[in-house]
PABAVO-227702 format. One line per field, with one value per residue (C-alpha): x, y, z; residue in three letters. Coordinates in steps of 0.05 Angstrom, whole numbers, padded with zeros to 5 digits, always signed. Layout:
px	[X,...];
py	[Y,...];
pz	[Z,...];
residuo	[ala,...];
//
This chain:
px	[-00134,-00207,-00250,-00210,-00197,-00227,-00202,-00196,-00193,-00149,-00111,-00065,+00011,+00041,+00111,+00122,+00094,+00129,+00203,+00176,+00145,+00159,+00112,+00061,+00032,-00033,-00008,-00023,+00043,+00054,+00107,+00153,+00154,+00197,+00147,+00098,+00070,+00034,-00018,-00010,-00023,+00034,+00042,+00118,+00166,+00241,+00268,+00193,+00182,+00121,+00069,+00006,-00017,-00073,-00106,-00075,-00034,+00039,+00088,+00150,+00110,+00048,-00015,-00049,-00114,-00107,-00176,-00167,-00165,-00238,-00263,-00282,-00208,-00164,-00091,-00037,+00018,+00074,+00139,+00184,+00236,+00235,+00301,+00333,+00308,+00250,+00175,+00125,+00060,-00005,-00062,-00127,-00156,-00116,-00140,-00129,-00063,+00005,+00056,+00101,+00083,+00100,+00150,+00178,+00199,+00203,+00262,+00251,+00280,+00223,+00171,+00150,+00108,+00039,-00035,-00101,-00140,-00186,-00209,-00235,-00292,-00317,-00371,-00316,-00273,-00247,-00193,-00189,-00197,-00164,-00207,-00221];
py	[-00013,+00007,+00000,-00058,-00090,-00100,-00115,-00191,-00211,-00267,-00273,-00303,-00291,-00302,-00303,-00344,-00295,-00234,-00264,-00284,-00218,-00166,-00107,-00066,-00001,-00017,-00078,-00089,-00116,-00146,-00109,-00130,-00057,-00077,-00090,-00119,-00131,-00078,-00084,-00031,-00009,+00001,+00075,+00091,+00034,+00043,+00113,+00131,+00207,+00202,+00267,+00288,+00355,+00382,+00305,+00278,+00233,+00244,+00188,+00213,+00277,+00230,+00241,+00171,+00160,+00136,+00095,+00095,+00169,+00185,+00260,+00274,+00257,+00317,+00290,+00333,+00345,+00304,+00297,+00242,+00199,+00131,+00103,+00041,-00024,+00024,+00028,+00078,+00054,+00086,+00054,+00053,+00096,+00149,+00202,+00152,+00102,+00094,+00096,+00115,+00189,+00170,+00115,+00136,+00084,+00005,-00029,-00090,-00136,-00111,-00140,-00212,-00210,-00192,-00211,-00204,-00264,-00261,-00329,-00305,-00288,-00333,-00278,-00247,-00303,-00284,-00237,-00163,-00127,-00063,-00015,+00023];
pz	[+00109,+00119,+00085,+00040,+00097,+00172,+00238,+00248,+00164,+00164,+00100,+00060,+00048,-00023,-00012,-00081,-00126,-00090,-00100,-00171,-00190,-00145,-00120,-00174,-00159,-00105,-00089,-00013,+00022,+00090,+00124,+00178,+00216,+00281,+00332,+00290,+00216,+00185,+00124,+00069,+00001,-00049,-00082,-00101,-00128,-00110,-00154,-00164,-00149,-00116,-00103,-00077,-00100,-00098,-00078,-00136,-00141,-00190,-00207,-00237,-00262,-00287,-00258,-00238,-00211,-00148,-00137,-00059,-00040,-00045,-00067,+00008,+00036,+00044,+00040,+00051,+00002,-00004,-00043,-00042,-00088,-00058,-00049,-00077,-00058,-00020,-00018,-00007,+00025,+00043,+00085,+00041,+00103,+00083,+00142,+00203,+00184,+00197,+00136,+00104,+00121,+00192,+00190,+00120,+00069,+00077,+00053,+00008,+00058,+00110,+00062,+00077,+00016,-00014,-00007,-00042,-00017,+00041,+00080,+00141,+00151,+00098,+00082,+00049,+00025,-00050,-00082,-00056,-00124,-00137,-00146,-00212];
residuo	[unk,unk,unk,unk,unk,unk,unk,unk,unk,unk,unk,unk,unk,unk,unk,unk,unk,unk,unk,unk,unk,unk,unk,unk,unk,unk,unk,unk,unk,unk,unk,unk,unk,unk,unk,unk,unk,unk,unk,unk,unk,unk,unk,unk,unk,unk,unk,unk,unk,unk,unk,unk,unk,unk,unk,unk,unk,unk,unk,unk,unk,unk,unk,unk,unk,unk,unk,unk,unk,unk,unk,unk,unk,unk,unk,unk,unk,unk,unk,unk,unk,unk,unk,unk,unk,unk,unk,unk,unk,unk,unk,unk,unk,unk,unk,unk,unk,unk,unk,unk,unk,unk,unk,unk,unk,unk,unk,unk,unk,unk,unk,unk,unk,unk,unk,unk,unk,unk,unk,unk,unk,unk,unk,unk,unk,unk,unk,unk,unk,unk,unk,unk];
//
């Protein structure tokens, strides 16, 4: 989740809001991924088609600007409708992270919740804004 995120930021889990509200678009979900939990950025909601032309990002046909792909990052093209109850991720680091282009979609059951705020290192405590 580079640059968002570095190796060893601790933060916290908000299970309460995610049974309350669910996932948005960019929110960045802990993921239960077998072996381990895995930090990621939400892109496609379940029945979302979700598509990269180009290095553009389409949602159902609608372009949306995707503030974590920066102009220099080539990202291949992709094509997907997420399943039912499924999620699409990305890592913000888009050219060196494991995801859904590797591991395919995450079931809503494999999500333990979401996160935004950082407490460790204190340097850095505060919300992890989304970037505009």
């Amino acid at each position: 989740m580079y640059p968002t995120l570095e190796d060893q930021d601790i933060m916290i889990l908000d299970i309460i809001s995610y049974k309350l509200h669910g996932l948005k678009r960019f929110d960045i979900a802990v993921i239960n991924q077998g072996k381990e939990l895995i930090i990621k950025r939400v892109i496609g909601l379940p029945g979302e088609k979700v598509e990269y032309k180009k290095g553009k990002l389409y949602i159902n046909g609608v372009e949306i600007k995707d503030p974590y792909l920066d102009d220099d990052t080539s990202m291949e093209d992709i094509s997907i409708t997420v399943p039912k109850n499924e999620y699409y991720v990305l890592g913000d680091n888009r050219q060196n992270s494991l995801d859904s282009r590797t591991f395919g979609t995450f079931n809503k059951k494999q999500i333990l919740g979401k996160t935004d705020l950082v407490i460790y290192p204190f340097k850095k405590f505060g919300t992890v804004k989304i970037k505009e």
